[in-house]
Kinemage of the C-alpha trace (Angstrom):
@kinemage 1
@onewidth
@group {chain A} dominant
@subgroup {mainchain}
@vectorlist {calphas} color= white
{ca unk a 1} P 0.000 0.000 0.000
{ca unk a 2} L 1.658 3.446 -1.269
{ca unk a 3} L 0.507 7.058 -1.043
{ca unk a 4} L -0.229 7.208 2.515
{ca unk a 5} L -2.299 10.374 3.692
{ca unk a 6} L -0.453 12.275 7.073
{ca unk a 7} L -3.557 11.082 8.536
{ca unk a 8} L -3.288 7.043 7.922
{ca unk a 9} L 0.512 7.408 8.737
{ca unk a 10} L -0.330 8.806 12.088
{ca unk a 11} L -2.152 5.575 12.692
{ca unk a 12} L 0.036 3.263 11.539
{ca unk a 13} L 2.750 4.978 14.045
{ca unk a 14} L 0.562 4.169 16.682
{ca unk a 15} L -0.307 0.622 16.225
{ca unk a 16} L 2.375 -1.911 17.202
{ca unk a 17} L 2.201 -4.370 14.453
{ca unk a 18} L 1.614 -1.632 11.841
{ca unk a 19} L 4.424 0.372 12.666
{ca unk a 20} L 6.900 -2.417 12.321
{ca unk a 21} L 5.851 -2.520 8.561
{ca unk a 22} L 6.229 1.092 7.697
{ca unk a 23} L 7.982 2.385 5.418
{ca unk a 24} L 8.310 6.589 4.799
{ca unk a 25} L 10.760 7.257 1.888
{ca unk a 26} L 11.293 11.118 0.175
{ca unk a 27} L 9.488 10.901 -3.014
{ca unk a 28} L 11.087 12.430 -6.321
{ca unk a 29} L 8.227 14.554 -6.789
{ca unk a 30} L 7.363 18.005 -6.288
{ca unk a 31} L 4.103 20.807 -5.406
{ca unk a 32} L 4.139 24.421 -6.213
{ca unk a 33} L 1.664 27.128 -6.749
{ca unk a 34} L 1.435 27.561 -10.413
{ca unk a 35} L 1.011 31.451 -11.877
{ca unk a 36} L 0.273 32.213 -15.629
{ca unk a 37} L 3.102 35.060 -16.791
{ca unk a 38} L 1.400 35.885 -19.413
{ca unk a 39} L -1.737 37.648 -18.014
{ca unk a 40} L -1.941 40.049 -14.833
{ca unk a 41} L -0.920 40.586 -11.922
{ca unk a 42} L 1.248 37.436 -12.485
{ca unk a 43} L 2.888 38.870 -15.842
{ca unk a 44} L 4.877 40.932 -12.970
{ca unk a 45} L 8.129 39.223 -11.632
{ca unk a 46} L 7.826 41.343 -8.279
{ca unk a 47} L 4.752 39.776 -7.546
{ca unk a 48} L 5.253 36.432 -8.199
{ca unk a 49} L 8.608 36.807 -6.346
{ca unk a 50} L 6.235 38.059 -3.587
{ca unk a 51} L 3.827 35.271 -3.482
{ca unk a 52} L 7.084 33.170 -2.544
{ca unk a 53} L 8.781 35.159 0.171
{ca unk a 54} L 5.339 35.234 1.835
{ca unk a 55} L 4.884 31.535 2.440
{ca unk a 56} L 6.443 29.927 5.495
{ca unk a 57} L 7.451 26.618 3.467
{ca unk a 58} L 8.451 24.764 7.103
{ca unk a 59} L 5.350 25.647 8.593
{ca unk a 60} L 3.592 24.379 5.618
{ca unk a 61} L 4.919 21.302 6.545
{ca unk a 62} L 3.927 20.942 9.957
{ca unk a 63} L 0.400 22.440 9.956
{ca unk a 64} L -0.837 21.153 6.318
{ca unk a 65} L 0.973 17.945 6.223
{ca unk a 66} L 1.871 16.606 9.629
{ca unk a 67} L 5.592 16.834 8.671
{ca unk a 68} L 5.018 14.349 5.788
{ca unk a 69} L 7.207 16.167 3.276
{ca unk a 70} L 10.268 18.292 2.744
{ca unk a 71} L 10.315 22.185 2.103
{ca unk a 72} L 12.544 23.385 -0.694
{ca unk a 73} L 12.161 26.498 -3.028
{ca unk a 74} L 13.544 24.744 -6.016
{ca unk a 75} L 12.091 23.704 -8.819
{ca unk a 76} L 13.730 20.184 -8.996
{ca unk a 77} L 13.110 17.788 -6.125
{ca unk a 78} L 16.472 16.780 -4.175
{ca unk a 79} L 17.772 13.693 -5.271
{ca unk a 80} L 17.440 14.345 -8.935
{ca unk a 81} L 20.988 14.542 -11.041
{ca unk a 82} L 21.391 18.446 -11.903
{ca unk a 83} L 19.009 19.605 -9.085
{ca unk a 84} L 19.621 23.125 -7.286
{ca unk a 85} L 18.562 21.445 -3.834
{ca unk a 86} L 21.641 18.839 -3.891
{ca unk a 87} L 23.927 21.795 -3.586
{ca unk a 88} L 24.664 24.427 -1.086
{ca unk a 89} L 23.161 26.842 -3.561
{ca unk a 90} L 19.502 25.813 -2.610
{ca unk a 91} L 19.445 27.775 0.525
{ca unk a 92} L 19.225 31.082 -1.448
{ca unk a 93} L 15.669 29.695 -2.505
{ca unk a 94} L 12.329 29.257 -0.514
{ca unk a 95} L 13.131 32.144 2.253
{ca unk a 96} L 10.247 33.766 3.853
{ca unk a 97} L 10.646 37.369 4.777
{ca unk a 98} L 7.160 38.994 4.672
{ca unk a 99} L 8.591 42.379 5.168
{ca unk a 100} L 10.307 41.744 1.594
{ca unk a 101} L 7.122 40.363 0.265
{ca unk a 102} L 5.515 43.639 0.863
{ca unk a 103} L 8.163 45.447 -0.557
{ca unk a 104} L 8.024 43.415 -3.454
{ca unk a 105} L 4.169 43.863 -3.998
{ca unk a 106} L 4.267 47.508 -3.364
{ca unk a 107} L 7.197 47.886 -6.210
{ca unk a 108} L 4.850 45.876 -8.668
{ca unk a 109} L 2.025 49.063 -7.899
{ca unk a 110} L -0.022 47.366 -5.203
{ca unk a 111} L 1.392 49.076 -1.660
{ca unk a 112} L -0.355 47.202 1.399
{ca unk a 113} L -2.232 45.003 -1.542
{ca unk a 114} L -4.283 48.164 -2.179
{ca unk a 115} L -5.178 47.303 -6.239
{ca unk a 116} L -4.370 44.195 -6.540
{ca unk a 117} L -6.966 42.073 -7.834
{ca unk a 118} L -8.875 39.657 -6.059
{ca unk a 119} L -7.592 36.148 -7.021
{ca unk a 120} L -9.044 32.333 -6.847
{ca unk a 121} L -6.651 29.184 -6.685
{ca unk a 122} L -8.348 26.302 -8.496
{ca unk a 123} L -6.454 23.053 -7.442
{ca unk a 124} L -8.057 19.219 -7.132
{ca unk a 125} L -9.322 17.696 -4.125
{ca unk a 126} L -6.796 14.872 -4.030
{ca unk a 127} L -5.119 13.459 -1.209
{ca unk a 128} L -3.836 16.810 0.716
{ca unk a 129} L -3.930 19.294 -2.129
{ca unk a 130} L -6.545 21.189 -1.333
{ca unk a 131} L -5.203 21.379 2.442
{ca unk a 132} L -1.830 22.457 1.550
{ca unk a 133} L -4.170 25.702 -0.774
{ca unk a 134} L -5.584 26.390 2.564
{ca unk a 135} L -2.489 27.267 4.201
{ca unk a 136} L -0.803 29.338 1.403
{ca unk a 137} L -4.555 31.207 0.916
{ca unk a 138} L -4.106 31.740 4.573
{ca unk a 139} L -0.636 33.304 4.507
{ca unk a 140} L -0.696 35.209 1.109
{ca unk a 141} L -4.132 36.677 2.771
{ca unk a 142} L -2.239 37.579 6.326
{ca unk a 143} L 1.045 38.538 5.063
{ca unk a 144} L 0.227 41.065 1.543
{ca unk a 145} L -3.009 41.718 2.792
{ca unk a 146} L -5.155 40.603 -0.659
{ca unk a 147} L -8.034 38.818 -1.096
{ca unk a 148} L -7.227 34.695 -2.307
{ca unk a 149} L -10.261 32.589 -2.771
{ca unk a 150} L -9.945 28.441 -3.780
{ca unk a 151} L -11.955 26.697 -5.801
{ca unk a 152} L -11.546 22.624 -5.295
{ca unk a 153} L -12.798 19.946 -7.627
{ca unk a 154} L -12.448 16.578 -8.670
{ca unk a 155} L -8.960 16.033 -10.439
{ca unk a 156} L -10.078 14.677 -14.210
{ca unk a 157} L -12.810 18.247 -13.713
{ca unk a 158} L -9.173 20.388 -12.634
{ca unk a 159} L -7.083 18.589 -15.402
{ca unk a 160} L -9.843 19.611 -17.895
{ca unk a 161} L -9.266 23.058 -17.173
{ca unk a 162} L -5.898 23.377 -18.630
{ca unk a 163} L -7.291 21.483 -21.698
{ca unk a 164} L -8.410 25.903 -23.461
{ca unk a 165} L -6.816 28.961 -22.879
{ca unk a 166} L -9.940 29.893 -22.254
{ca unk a 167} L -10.304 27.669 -18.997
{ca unk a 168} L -6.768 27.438 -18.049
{ca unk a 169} L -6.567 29.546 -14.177
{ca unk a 170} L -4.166 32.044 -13.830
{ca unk a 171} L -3.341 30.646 -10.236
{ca unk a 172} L -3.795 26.703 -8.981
{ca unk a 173} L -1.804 24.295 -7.599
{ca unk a 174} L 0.198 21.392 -9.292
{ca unk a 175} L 1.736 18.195 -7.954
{ca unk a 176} L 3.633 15.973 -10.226
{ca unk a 177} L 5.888 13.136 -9.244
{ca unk a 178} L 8.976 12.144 -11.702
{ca unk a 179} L 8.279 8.813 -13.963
{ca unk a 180} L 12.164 8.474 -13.805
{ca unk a 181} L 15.379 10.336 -12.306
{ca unk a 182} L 15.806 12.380 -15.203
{ca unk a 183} L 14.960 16.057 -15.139
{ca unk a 184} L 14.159 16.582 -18.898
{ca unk a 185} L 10.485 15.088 -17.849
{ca unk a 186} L 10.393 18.190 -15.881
{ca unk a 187} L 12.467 20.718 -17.786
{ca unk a 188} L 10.972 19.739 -20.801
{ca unk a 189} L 7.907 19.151 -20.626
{ca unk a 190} L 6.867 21.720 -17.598
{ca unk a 191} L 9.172 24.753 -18.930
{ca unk a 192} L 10.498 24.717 -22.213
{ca unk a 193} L 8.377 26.802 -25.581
{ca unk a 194} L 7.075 24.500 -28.355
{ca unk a 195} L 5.345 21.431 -28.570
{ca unk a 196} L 7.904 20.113 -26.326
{ca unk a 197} L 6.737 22.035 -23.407
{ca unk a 198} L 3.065 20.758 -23.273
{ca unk a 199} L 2.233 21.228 -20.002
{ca unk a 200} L 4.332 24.362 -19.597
{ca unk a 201} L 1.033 26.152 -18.288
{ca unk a 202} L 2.988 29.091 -16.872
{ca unk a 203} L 3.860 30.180 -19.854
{ca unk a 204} L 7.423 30.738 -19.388
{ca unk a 205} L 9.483 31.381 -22.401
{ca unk a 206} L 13.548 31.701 -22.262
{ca unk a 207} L 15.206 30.662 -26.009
{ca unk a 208} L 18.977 30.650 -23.544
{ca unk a 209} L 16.529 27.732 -21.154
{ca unk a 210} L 15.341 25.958 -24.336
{ca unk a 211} L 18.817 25.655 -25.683
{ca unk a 212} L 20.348 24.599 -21.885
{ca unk a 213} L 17.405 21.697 -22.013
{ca unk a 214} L 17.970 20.869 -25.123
{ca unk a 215} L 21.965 20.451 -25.407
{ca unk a 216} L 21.424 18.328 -21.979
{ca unk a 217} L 18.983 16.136 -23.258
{ca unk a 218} L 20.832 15.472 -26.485
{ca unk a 219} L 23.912 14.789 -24.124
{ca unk a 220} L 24.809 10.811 -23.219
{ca unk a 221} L 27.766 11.984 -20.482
{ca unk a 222} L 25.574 11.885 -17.311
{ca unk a 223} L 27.872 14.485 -15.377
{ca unk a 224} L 27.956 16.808 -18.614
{ca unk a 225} L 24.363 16.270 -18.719
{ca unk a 226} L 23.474 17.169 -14.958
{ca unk a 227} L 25.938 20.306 -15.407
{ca unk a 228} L 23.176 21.795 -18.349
{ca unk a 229} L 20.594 20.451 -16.430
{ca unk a 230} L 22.149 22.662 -13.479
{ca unk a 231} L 22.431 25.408 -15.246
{ca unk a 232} L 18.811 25.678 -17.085
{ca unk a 233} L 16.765 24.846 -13.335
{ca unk a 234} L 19.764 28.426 -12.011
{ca unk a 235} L 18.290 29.990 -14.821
{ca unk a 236} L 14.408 28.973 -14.832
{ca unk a 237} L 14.693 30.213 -11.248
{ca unk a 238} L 16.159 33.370 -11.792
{ca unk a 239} L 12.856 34.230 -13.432
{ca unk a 240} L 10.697 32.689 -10.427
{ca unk a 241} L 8.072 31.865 -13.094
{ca unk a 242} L 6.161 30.030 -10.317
{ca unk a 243} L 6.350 29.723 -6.334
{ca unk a 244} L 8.021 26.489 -7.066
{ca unk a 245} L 8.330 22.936 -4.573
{ca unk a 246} L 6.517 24.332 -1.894
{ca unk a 247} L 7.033 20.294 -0.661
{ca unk a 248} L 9.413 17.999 -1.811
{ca unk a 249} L 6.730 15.282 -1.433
{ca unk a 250} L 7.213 12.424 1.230
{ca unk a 251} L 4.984 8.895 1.046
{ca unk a 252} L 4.212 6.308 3.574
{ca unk a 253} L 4.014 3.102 2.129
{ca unk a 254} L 3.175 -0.176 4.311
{ca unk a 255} L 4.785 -3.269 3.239
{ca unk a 256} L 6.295 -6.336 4.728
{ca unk a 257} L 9.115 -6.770 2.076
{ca unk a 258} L 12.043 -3.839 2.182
{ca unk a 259} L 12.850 -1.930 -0.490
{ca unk a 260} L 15.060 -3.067 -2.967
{ca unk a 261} L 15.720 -3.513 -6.859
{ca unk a 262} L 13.053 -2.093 -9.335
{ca unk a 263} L 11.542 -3.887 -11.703
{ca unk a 264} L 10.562 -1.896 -15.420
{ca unk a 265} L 8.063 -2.866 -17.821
{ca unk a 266} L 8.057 0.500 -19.917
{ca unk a 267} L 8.926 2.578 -22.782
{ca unk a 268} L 11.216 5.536 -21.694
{ca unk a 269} L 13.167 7.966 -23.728
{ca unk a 270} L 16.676 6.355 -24.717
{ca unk a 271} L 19.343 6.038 -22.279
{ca unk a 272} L 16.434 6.582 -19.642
{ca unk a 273} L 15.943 3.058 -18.156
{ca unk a 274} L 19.965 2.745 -17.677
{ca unk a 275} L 20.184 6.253 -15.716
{ca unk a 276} L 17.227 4.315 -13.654
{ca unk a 277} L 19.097 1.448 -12.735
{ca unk a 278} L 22.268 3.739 -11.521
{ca unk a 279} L 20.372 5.996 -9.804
{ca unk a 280} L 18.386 2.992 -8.212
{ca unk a 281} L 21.630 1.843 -7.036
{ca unk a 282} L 23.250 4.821 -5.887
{ca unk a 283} L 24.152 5.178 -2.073
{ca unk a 284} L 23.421 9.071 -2.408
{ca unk a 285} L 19.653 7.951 -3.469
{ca unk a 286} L 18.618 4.707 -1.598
{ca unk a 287} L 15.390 5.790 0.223
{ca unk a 288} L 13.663 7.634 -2.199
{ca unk a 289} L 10.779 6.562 -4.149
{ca unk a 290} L 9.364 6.414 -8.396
{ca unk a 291} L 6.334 4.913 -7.508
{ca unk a 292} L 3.566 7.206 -7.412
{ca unk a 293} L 4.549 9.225 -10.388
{ca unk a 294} L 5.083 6.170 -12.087
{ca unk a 295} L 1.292 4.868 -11.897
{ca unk a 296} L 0.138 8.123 -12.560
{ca unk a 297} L 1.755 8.223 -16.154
{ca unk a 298} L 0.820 4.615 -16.356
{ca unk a 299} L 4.053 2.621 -15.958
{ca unk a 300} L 4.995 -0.219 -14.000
{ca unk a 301} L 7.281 0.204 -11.233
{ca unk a 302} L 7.603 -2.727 -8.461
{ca unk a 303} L 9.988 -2.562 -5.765
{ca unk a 304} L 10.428 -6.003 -3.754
């Protein structure tokens, strides 16, 4: 059993025979409050760099999700080849300082909030989504002093949202967890321009970021490769196109065999299922887990 809610896990902590077959492993995955740059107010760097200076990622963690998660201000989860948050550059991300918040939202024209238009975020009402809304409506609210509503739905109603420009939200939440430790699933498909970039729904568009993703994903030398990688997430960030990993997601999972080798029955891109196998094997990553990203992209990933 995988995917355990903060809830359940608080359960199985408490019962004897449960607790001696639990299992809570970092997932590769990430959630983040997503902002369209391409229409207002979100088409203003200053005030999406607000919206991320005024939420209090640790305390996210505890109130919203029990401590079931990780909080990082990077948009690649830890763990990943090429990520921000496996070097010591990742604590110049994810601060909170609400006095710089305001500052930042008065700069972009809306001093105290005063103008700024009242906003809704649409997100699902899946596992602790809608929760986790709660908490960053509650300190966007309290700390810039503007008016957030949320709007929660069933997930294939908030997927088919994104499916017109006409329906897409200028503000909602996103979760996704990896399919496989490679970060051109995320670079990609989540941030590059073209048909490439098909669920870039921020509309973030950097030709230098395209060509970084590119030239890494064209690249077979896996240290070359994280290097680009490295350099396209510095980049992507410098533009803060989204309050990115407000959790690096964490899972319960109950099982009575340990985790151990994977077993693949997929198609990945080339050179994909090899990086798997290393990373799988890696000292630096034993612990963390594919599996819930994996089903929801349809693939078969067993660990046993």
């Amino acid at each position: 059993m995988f995917g355990l809610s903060a809830a359940a896990l608080r359960q199985a902590q408490g019962d004897p025979t449960l607790k001696s077959q639990l299992h809570v492993k970092q997932q590769l995955g990430t959630s983040w409050l997503g902002m369209n740059n391409a229409v207002k107010p979100f088409n203003n760097i200053k005030v999406r760099e607000a919206f991320s200076d005024a939420i209090d990622r640790k305390s996210l963690i505890t109130v919203a999700l029990d401590g079931l998660g990780h909080p990082t201000g990077t948009f690649l989860p830890p763990g990943l080849p090429g990520a921000i948050a496996n070097t010591p550059a990742a604590s110049k991300y994810g601060g909170y300082d609400v006095t710089k918040a305001q500052a930042l939202l008065a700069a972009a024209g809306y001093p105290g909030g005063k103008g700024f238009p009242a906003v809704t975020i649409d997100t699902d009402n899946v596992s602790t989504d809608e929760t986790v809304m709660q908490y960053v409506q509650a300190e966007l609210e309290q700390n810039l002093h503007i008016t957030i509503g949320i709007k929660s739905m069933p997930q294939n109603a908030f997927n088919a949202l994104f499916n017109s420009p006409k329906t897409a939200p200028p503000l909602y939440s996103y979760a996704f967890s990896l399919d496989y430790p490679d970060a051109q699933e995320m670079l990609q498909y989540f941030a590059t321009s073209g048909p490439n970039g098909f669920v870039n729904y921020e509309h973030y568009s950097n030709p230098a970021f395209d060509n970084l993703v590119n030239r890494a994903v064209a690249t077979a030398n896996d240290s070359k490769r994280a290097a680009l990688y490295n350099q396209a997430e510095t980049l992507f960030m410098s533009a803060q196109p989204v309050v990115r990993s407000i959790t690096s997601r964490s899972r319960g999972s109950r099982s009575r065999t340990r985790v151990g080798s994977a077993r693949l029955r997929s198609t990945w891109p080339s050179g994909i299922s090899a990086r798997w196998q290393a990373w799988a094997g890696s000292p630096a990553t034993r612990g963390f887990s594919l599996t819930d990203g994996a089903r929801e992209r349809g693939f078969s990933v067993r660990f046993g």
